[in-house]
N, C-alpha and C positions, 0 to 999 in steps of 0.2 A: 768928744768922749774922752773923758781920762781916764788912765790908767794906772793902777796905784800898786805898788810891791810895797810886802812886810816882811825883812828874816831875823833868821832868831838861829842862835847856835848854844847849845848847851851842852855840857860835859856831865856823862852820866858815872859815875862809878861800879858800874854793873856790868856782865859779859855780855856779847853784843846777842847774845840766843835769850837771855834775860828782859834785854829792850825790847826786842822784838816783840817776842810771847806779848807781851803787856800794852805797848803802842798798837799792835797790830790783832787786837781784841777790839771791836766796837764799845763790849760794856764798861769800856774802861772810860771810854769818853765823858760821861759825868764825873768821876773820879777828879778830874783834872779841868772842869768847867767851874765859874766860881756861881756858888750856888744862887744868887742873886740874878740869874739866867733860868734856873725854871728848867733847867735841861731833862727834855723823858724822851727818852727812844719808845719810836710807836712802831714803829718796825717788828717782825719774831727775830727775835735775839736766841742765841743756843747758848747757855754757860761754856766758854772755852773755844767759842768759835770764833777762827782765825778768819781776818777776813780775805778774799779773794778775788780778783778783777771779775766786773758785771755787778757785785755785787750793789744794793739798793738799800741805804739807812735812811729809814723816815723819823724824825724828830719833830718837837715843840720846842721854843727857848725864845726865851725873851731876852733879844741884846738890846732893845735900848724903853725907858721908862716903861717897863712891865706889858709892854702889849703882846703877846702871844702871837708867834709868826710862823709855821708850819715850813721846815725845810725839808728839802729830798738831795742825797747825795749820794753819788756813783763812783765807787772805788774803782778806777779805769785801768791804773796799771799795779801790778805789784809785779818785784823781783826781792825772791827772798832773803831777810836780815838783808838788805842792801835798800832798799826803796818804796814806798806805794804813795800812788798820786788821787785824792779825793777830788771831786769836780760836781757844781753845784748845778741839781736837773730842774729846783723849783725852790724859789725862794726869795729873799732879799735882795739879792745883788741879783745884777744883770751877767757879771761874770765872777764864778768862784772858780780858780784853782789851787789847789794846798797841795804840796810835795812836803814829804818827809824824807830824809836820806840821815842814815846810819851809818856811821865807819868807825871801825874796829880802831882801836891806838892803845898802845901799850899799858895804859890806866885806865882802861875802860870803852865808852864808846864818844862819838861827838855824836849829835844829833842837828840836824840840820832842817829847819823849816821856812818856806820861801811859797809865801802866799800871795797868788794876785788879781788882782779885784779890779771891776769894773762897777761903779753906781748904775742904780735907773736915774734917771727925772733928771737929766743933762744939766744945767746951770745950778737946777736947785741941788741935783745932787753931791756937785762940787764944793758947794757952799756949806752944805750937811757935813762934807768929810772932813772939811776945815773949822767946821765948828766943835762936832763933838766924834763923828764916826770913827777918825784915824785913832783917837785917844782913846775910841773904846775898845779897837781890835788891838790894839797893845796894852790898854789895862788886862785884854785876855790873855795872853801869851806871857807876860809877866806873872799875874796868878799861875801860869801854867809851871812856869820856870818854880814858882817857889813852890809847888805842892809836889811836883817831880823833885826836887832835893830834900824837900823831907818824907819823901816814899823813901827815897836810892840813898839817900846818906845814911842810913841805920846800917849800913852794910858795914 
């Protein structure tokens, strides 16, 4: 079984109660998926609601050639404007953990994300993340990077 890490650090221009507010929204998450995913939360969604540890986001989204894949995800920990950790209960991967971490710096905030993954389907699955998978979770977090700087650069 392998195991695969993706980070990503981004430099936001916004106050770290700003990021938060906005990262730490579920409905923001289409916002910042590239729309060629399909992304719909099938979960109740509240306008403004902040998410909180236990919490349970059911989605559709297609990451790879449009086949529709039903994910379930457990916000396990949050500690506030400081951290919250997503963790995957049904889905594609055999193992999802995503960590978000924010810290405050004199120009704004850093953003910090550090994701890590385990395939199903052992050899094939290997093979899958060296052909196309790894390049697709960083064609997403790139899209991500560029839609978040032109959300936070207008400031």
């Amino acid at each position: 079984m392998n195991f695969y890490s993706i980070k990503s650090t981004q430099h936001l221009p916004i106050s770290l109660e700003e990021a938060w507010s906005f990262f730490s929204s579920p409905n923001n998450l289409a916002k910042i998926t590239p729309p060629d995913m399909g992304f719909i939360i099938t979960s109740d969604k509240k306008d403004g609601e902040q998410m909180y540890a236990g919490q349970i986001i059911t989605y559709i989204i297609k990451p790879m050639f449009g086949i529709p894949v039903k994910w379930m995800t457990e916000i396990t920990h949050v500690k506030d404007k400081e951290y919250f950790i997503d963790e995957q209960r049904f889905g594609p991967y055999k193992l999802w953990h995503h960590r978000h971490h924010f810290e405050k710096t004199e120009n704004g905030v850093l953003m910090h994300d550090e994701v890590n993954y385990v395939l199903p389907f052992g050899i094939l699955g290997s093979i899958a993340h060296k052909l196309f998978i790894r390049k697709r979770v960083e064609e997403i977090f790139e899209y991500r990077t560029k839609v978040v700087d032109k959300l936070f650069l207008k400031h």
